[in-house]
ZADRENBA-653624 format. One record per atom (N, C-alpha, C, O, CB): residue in one letter; x negated, y negated, z negated. Coordinates in steps of 0.05 Angstrom, whole numbers, plus 5000, padded with zeros to 4 digits. Atoms other than C-alpha are relative to their C-alpha. Glycine has a CB too. Layout:
! residues N
AXYZ;...
This chain:
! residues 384
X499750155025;X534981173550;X502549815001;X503649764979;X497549834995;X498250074990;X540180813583;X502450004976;X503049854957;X500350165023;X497449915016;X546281213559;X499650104967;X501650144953;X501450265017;X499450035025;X543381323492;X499749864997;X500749944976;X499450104984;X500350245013;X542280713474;X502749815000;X503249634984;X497549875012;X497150014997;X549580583501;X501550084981;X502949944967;X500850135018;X498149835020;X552681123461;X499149894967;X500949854950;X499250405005;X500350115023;X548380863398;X502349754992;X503549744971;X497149925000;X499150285011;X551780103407;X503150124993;X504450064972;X499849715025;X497449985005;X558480423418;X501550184961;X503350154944;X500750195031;X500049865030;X557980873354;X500149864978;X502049914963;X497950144994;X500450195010;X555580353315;X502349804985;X503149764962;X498949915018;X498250195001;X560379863328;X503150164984;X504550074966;X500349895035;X497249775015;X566580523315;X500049944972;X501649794961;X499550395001;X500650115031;X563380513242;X499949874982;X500349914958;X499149994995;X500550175015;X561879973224;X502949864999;X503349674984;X497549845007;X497650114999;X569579823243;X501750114988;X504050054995;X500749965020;X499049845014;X571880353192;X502150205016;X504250325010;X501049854981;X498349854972;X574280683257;X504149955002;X506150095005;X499350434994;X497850004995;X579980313258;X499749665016;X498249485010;X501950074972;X499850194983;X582479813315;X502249925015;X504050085011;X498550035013;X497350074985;X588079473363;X501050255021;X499250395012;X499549715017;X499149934982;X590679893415;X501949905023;X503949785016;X500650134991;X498050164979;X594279663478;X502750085006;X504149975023;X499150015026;X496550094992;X601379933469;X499949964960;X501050144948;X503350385022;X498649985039;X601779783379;X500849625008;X499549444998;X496150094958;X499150205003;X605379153400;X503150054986;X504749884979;X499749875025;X498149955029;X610679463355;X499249994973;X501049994955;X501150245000;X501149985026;X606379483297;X500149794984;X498249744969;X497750075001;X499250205019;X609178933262;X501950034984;X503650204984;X500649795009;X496750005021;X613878763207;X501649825009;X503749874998;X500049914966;X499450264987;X616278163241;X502850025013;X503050015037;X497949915023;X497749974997;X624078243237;X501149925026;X503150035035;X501049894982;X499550114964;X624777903308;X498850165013;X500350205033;X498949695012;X502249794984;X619778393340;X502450274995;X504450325008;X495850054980;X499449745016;X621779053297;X503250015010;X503650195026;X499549974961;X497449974998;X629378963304;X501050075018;X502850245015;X501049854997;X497949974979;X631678973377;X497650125016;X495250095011;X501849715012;X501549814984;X628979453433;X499249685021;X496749675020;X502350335017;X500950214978;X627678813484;X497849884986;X495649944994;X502349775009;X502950115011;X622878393435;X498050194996;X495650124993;X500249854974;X502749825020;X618779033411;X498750135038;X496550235041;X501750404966;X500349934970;X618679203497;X498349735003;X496049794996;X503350045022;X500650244993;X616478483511;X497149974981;X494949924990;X502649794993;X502849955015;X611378533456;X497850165002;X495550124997;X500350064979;X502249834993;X608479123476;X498950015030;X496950125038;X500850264993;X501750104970;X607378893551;X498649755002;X496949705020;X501949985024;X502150224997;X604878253534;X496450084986;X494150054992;X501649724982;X503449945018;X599178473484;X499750285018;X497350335014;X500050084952;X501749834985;X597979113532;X498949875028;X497350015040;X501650285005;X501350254971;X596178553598;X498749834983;X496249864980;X502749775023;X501550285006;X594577943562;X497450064994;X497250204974;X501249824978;X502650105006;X587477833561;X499449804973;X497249754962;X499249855024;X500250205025;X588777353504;X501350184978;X503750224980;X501749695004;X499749895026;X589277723439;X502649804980;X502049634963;X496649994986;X497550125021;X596677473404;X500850154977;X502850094963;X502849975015;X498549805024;X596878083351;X499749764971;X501549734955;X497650394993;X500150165036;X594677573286;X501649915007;X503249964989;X497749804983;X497950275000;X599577073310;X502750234995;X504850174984;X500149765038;X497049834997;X604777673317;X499750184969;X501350364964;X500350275036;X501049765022;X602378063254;X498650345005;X498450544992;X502750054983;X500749674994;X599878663288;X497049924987;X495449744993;X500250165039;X504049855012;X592878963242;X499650175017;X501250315030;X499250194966;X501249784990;X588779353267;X500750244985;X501650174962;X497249964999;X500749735011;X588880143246;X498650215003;X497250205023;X501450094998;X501549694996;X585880803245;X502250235017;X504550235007;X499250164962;X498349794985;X589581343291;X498550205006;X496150235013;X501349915024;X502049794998;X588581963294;X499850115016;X499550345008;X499950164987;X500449964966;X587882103369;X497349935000;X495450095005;X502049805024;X503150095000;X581781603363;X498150154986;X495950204994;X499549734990;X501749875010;X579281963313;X498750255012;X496350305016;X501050034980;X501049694992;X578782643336;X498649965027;X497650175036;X502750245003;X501650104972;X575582313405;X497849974990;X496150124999;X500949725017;X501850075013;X570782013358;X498650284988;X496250284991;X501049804983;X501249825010;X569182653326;X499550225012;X498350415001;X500950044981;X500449854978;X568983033386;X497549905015;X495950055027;X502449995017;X502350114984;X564082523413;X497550014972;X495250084977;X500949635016;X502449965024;X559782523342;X499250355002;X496850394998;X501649914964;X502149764994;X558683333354;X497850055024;X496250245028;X501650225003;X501849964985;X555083233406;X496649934994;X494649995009;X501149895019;X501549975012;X550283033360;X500550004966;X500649804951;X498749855011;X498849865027;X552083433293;X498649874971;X499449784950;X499250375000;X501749955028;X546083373251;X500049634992;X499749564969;X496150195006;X500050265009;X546482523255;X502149934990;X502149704979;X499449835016;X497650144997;X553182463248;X501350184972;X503550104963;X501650045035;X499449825010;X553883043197;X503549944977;X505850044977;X497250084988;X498350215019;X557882603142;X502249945008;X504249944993;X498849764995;X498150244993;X561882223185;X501950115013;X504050005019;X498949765016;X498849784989;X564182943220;X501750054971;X504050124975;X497750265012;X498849815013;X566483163160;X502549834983;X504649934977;X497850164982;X497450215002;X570782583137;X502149905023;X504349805020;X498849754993;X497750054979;X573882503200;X501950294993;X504050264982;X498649975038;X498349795007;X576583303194;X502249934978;X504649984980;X498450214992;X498250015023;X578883093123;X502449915001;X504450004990;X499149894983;X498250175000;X582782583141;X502750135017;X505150105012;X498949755010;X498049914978;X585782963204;X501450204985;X503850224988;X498850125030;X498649755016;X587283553158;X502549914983;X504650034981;X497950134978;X498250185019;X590783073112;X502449925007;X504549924993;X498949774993;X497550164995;X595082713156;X501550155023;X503250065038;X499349685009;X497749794989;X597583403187;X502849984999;X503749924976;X499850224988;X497350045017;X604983373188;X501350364997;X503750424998;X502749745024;X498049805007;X605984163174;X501649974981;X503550114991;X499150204995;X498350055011;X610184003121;X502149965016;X503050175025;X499449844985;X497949954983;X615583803162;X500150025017;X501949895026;X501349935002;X499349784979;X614984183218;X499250205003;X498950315025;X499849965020;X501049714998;X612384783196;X497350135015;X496450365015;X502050115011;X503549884981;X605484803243;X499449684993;X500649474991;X499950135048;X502950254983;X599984323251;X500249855022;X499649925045;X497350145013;X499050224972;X602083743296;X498449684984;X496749664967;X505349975005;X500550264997;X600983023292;X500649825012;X500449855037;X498749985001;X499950134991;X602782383299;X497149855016;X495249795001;X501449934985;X501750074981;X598082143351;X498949694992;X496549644990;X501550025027;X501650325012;X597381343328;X501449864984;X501349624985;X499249775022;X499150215026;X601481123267;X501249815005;X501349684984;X498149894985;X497950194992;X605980613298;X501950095025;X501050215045;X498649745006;X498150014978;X611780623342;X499249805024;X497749615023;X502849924988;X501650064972;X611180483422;X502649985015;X503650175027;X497650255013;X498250034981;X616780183454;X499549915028;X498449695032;X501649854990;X500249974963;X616580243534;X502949915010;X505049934998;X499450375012;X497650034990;X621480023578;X501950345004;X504350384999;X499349825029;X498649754990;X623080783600;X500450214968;X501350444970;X497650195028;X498749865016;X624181013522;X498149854975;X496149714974;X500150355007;X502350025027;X621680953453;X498650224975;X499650444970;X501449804981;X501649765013;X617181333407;X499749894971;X498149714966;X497050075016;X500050065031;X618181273330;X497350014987;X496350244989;X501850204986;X501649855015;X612581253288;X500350304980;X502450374969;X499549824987;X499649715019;X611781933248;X500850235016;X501950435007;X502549984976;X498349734987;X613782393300;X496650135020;X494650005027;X503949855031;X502649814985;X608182853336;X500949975029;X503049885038;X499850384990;X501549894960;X605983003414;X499150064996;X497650034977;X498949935025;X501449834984;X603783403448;X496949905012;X494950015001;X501950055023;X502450084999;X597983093474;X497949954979;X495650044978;X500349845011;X501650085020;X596082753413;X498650274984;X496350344980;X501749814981;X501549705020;X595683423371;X498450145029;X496350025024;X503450324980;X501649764979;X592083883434;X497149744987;X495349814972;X501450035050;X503950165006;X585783243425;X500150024976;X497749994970;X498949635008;X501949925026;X585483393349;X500550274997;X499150374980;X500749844971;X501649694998;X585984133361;X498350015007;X496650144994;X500550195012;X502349964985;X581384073407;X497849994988;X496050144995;X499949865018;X502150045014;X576583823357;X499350154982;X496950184979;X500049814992;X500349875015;X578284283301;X498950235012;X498050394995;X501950004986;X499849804985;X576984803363;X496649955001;X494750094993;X502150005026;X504650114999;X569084463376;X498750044974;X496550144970;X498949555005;X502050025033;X567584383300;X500350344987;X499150414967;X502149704969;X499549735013;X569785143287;X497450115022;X495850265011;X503950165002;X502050024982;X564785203342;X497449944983;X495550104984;X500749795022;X503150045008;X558884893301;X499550054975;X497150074969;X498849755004;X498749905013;X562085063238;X502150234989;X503750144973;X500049905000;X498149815003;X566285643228;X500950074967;X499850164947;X498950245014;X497850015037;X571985603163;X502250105012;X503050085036;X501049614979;X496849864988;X578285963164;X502549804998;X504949855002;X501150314978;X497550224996;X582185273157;X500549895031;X502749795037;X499349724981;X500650084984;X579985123222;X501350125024;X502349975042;X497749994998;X499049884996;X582385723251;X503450134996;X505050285008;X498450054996;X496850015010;X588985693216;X501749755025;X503649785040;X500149864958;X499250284994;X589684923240;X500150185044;X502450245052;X496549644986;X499049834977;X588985313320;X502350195012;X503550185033;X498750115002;X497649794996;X593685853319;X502749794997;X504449725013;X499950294973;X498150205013;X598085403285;X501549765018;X503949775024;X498349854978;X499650174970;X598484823340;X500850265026;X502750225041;X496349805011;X498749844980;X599085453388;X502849964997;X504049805012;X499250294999;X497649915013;X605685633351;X501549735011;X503449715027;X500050074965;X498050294994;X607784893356;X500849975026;X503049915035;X498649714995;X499250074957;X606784843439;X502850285002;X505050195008;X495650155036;X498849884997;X610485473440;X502250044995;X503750125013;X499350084996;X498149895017;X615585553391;X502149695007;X504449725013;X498750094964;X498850264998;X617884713397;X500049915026;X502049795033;X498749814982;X499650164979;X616184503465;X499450145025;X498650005044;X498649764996;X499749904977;X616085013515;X503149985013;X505349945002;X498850284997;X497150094992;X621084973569;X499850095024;X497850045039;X501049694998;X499849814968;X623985473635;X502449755014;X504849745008;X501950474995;X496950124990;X628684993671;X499249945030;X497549795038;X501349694982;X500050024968;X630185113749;X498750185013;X499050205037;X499049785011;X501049744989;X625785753752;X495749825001;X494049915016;X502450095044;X501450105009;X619585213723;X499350074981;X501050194968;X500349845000;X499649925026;X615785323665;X497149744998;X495549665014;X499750404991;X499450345005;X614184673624;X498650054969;X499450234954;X504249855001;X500050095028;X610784463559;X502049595007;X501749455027;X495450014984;X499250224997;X614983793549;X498949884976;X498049994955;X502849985005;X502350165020;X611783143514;X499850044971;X497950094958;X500449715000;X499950015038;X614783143440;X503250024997;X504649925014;X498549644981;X498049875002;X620983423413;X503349895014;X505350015023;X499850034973;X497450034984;X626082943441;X500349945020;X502649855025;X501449894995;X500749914980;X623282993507;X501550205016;X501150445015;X498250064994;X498149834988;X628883213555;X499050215013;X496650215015;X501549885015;X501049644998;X627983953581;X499749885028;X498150005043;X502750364994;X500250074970;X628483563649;X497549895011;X496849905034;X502249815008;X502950184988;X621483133648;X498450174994;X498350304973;X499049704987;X501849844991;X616483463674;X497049825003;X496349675021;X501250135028;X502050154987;X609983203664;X496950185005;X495950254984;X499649734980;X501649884989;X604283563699;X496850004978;X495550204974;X500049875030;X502549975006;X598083393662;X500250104958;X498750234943;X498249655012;X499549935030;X601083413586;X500350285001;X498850364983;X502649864985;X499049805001;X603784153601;X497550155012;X497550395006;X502750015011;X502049824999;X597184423629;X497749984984;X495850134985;X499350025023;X501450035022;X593784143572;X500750164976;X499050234961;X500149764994;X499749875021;X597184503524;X500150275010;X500650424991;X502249924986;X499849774993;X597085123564;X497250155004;X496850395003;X501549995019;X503249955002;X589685133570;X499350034978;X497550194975;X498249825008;X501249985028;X588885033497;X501450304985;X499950444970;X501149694981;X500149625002;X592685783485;X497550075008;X495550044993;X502350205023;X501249894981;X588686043533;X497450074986;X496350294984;X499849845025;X503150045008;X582285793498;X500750094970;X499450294965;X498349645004;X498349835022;X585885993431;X498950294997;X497650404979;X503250035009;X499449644993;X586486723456;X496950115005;X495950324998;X502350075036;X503949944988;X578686713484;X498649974972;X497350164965;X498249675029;X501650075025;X575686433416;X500450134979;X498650244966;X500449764992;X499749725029;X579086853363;X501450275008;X502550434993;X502449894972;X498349774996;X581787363398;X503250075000;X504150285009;X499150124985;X497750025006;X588587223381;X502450055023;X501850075047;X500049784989;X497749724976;X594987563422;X501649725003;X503549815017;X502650414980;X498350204987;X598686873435;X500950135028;X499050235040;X498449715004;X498549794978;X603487223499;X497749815020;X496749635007;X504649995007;X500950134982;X599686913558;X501249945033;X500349845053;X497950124998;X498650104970;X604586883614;X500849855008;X501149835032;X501450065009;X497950204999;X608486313601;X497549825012;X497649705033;X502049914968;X502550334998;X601385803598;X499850185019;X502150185028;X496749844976;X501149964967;X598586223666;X503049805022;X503049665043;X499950505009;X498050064972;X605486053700;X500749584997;X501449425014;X504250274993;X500050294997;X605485313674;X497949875019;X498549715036;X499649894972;X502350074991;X598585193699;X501350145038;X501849945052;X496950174979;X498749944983;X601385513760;X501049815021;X500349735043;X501450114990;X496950154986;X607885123778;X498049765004;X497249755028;X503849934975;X501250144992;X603584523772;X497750025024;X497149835039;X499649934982;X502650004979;X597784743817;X502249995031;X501749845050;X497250374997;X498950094975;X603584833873;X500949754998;X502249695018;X502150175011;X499150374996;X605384063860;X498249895008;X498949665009;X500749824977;X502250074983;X598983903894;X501049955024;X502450105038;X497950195001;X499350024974;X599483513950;X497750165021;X495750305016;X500349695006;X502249964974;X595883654019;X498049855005;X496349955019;X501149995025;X502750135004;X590783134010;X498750034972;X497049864965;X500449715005;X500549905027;X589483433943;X499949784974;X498049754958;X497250145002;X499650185023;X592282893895;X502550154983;X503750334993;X500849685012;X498049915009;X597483033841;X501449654992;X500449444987;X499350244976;X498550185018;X603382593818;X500449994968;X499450174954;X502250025008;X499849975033;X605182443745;X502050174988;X501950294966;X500749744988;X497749875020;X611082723729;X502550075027;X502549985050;X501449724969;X498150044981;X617282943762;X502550124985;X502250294966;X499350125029;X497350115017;X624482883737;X502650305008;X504950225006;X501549595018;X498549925000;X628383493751;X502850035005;X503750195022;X499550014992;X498150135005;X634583243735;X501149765031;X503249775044;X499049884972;X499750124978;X634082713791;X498750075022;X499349975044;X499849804997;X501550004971;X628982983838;X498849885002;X498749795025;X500949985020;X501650284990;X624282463833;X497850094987;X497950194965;X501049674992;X502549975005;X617182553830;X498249714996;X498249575016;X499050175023;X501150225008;X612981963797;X497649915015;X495650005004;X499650034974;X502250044985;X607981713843;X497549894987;X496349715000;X500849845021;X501850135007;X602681553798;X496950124994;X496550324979;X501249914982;X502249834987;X595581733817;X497449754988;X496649534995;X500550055042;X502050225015;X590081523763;X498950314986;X499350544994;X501749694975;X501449855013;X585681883709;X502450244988;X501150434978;X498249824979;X498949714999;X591482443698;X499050195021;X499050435016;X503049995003;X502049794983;X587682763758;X498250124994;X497650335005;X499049945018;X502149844997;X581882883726;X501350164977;X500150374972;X497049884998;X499949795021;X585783183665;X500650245010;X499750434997;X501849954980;X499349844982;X588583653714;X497450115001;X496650274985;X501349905025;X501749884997;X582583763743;X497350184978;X495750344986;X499549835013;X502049825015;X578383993674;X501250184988;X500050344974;X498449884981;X498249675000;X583584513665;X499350205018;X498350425012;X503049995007;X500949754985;X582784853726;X497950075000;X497550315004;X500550025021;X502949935007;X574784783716;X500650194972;X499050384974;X497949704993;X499249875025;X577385113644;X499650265005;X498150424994;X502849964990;X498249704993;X581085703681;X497550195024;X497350435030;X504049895022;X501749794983;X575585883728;X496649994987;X494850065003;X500249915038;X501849975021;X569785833675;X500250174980;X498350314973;X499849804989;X499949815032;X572986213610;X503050225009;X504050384993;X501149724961;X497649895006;X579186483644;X501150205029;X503450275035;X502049734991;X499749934973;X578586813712;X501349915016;X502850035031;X500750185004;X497550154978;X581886323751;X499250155028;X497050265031;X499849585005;X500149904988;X583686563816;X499049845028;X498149625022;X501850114994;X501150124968;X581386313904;X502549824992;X501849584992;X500050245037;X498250314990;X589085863897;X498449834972;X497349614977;X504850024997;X502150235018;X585385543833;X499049885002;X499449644996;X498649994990;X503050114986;X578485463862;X500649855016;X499449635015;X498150185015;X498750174986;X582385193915;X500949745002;X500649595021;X501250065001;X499050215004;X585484693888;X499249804983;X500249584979;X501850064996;X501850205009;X580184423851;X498849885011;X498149645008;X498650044987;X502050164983;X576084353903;X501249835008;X500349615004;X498850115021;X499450164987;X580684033941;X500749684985;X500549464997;X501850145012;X499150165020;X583283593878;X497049844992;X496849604996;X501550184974;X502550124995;X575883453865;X498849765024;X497549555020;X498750225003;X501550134979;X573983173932;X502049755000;X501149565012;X499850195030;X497350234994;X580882683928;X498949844970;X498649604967;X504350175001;X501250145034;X578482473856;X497449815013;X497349565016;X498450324970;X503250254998;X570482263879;X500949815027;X500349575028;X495950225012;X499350204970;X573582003957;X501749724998;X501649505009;X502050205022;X498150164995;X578981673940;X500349794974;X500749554978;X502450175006;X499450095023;X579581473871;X497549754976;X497849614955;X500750314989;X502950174996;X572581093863;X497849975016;X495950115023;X498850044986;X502750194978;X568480633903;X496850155002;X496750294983;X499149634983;X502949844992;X561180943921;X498749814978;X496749934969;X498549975040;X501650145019;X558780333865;X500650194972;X498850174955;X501049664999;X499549865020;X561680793811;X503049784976;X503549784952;X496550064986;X497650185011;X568280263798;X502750185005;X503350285027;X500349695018;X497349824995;X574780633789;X501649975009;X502049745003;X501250074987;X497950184989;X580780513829;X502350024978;X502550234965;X501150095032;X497550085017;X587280213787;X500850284998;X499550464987;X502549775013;X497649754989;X592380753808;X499949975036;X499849765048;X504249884987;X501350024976;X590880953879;X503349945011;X505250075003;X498050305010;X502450124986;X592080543924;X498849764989;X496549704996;X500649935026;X500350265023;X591679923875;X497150044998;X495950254994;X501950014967;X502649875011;X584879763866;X499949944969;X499250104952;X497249885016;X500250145030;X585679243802;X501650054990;X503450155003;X500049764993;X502749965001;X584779283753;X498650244984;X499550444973;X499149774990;X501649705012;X578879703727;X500550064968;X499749944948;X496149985003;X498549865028;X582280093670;X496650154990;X494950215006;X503450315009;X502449905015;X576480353620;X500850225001;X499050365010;X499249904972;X499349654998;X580081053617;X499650135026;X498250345029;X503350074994;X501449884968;X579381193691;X497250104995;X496550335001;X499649745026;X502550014992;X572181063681;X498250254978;X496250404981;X499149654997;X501449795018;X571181483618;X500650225011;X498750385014;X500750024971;X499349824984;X575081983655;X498550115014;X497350325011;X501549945012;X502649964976;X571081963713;X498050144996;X497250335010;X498749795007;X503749845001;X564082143681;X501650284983;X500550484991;X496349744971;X499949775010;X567582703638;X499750285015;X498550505010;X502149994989;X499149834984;X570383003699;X497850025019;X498550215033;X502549925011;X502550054975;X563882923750;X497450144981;X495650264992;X499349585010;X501849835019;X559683193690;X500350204994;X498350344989;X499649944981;X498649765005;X564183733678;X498850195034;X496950355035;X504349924997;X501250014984;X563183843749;X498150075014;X498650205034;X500049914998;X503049894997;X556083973761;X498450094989;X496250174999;X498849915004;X500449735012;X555384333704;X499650265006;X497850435001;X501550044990;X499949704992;X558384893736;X499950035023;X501150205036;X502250144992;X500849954967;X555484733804;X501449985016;X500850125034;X499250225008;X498650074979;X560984463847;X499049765012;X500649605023;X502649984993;X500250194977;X556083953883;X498449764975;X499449674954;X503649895019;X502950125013;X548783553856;X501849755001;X501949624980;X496250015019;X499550254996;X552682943883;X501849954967;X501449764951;X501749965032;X497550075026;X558282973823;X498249944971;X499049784954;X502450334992;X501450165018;X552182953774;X498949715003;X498749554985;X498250124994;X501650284988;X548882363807;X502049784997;X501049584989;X499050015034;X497850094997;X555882033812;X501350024970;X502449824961;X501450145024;X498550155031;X558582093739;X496949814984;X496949654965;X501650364969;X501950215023;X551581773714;X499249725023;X497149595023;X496150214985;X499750244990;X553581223766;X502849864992;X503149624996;X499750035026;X497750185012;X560381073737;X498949914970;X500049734959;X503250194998;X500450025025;X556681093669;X499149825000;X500249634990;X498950144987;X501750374996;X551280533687;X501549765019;X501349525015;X496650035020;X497750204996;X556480203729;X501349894970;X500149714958;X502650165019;X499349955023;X560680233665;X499249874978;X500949764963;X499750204996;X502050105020;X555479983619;X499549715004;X499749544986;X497450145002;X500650294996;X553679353656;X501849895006;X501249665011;X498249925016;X497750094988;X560379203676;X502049904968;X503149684967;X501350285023;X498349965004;X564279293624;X500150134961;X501950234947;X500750165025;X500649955028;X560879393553;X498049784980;X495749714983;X498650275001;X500950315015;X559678803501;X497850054981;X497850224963;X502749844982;X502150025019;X553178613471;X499850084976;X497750114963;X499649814997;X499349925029;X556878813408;X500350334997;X500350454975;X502849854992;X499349734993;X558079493432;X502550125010;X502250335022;X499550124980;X497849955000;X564879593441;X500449995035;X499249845050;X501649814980;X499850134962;X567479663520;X503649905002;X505749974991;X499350365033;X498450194976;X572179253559;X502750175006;X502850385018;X497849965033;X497649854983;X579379463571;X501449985023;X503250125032;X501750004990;X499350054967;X580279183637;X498649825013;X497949605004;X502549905005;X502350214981;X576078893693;X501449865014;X503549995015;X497850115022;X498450094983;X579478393741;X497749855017;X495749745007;X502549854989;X502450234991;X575578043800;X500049754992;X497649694993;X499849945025;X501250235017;X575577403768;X499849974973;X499249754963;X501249815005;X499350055036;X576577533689;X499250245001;X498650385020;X503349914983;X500249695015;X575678143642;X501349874975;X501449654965;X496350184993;X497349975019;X580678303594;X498250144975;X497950394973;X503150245015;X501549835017;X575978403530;X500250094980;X498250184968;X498649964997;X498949965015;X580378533482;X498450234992;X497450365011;X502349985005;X500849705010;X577479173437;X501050165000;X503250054999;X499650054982;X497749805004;X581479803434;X497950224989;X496050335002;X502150095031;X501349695001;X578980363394;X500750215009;X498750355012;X499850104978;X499149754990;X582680943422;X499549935022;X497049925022;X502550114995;X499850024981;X583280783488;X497849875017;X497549925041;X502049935000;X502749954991;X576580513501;X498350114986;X497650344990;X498949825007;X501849895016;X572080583453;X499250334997;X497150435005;X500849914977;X500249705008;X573181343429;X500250115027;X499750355026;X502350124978;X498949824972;X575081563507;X496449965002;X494950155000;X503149835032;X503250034987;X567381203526;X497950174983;X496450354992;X498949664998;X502349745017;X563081543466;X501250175003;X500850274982;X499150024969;X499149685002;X567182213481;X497949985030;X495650065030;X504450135001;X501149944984;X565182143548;X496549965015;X495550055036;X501749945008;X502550094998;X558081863544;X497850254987;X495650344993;X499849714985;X500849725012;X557282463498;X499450215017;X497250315016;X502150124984;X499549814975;X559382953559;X497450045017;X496350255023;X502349885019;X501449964974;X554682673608;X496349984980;X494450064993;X501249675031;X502449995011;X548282593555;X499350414994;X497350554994;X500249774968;X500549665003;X549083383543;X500350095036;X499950335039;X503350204976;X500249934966;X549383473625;X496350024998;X495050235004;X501749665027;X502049985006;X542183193606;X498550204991;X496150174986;X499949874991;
């Protein structure tokens, strides 16, 4: 009763918030001619409101919004129970259908969250699509054609195929590459975005039958599985161009890892696969969270406890023991969950975007906690 009664508050709270909320990089999301204008204030803005524990968006003008990343999390986590949610399924599609950008770009893509995201290492315009963002609302139009079947649904699939393919595939160095979003140099290589979109062909090609070529996504999924280290961790990204491999070792492992569970479930993955899950598996539950079910930062860092790790965690440990790689990985994601719960989720419903040993950072975030925790609370209640 636990985790439903969890998943109820968190639902709840989504709704009744018109599913729209802050996020921890929309410290660009202002009009605020000092912010908006120069790349240093809209950088400075978006690292203070993604750390600070103290909420400065009203003082800065950042509103809350609706994005449609959260959404399709949200409506990915509402099929898991169809018939309560029926309504609230079918207005989320609308909207995602709506704020397609085929118009100008000819496929089914999406902007991922409606404001621009300046980083120190580049910036990202509002209005422009990823890769990531569109694969999680394919993904959904891919589940709901699943409990529903419409030929828009099926269009909106193929369609995103075309896009990974046709816009952001990429051979460079004898590599083969989905890269993030169109102006995404042919040189960054990032491991977990490019076997995400290569899995979603794959599952494409399995669901409707459809002839998408299949060599290019086997050999992406590939090149990355030899970037596995010898203690079976992966890095984030690696640069081509300079040779530099990004040492960053957090919940992109487990996205990794529910690919290759993907490939040897619906897709014949092969012994180096199995391989390298296992081994990627055992470095995920050993290394990457405490035996209490607390996530580590970025390994070796322990602080602090990021809420995505943790949703991560139970997706991937539920995923997991599903398909019988080890009783412990069930027992162990419905210990990051009740960890999780008492740690790290407010009376109001909403959870916690960062734990620290003396504070918690309780700022709200719909995408990034909220919709990641009911997706994944969803996961491990159907393990049930």
């Amino acid at each position: 009763m636990k985790l439903e009664h969890s998943f109820q508050l968190v639902m709840n709270h989504i709704i009744n918030s018109g599913y729209s909320g802050y996020d921890p990089y929309d410290g660009s999301n202002t009009n605020s001619p000092l912010i908006i204008n120069y790349k240093y204030t809209r950088a400075f803005s978006t690292y203070l409101n993604k750390f600070s524990p103290i909420n400065f968006r009203k003082l800065l003008g950042i509103k809350p919004s609706k994005q449609n990343q959260a959404l399709a999390f949200i409506g990915r986590a509402m099929l898991f129970a169809p018939d309560e949610y029926q309504h609230e399924i079918a207005d989320i599609a609308n909207t995602l259908v709506n704020s397609s950008m085929k118009k100008e770009y000819g496929y089914h893509c999406w902007d991922a969250h409606g404001f621009p995201i300046q980083m120190l290492s580049g910036y990202h315009p509002a209005g422009k699509p990823d890769i990531f963002g569109t694969e999680s609302i394919a993904r959904f139009f891919l589940e709901l054609h699943d409990k529903d079947p419409k030929p828009i649904y099926r269009e909106i699939c193929e369609s995103v195929c075309n896009f990974f393919i046709n816009d952001l595939a990429v051979v460079n160095s004898g590599k083969h590459f989905f890269k993030y979003e169109h102006t995404t140099s042919e040189d960054k290589w990032c491991y977990n975005v490019s076997v995400t979109a290569a899995n979603y062909i794959l599952d494409i090609n399995n669901t409707f039958s459809s002839s998408f070529e299949e060599e290019f996504p086997k050999k992406c999924i590939t090149d990355v599985v030899e970037r596995q280290k010898e203690n079976g961790e992966w890095y984030y990204s690696y640069d081509l161009a300079d040779d530099y491999e990004k040492p960053q070792i957090d919940f992109h492992q487990g996205y990794i890892l529910d690919v290759l569970l993907n490939l040897l479930k619906n897709h014949n993955g092969n012994e180096s696969i199995k391989s390298a899950y296992k081994k990627g598996l055992e470095y995920y539950y050993e290394k990457q969270f405490l035996p209490t079910g607390q996530g580590i930062y970025r390994y070796p860092k322990k602080w602090p406890v990021n809420i995505h790790n943790q949703a991560q965690g139970i997706i991937t440990f539920a995923r997991a023991a599903r398909e019988d790689f080890g009783g412990q990985y069930s027992e162990f994601a419905l210990q990051i969950a009740e960890w999780t719960i008492d740690k790290m989720q407010s009376s109001r419903g909403y959870f916690y975007y960062h734990k620290y040993p003396m504070f918690t950072n309780k700022i709200p975030y719909i995408r990034w906690s909220d919709a990641a925790m009911a997706y994944a609370l969803g996961e491990l209640m159907n393990n049930k």
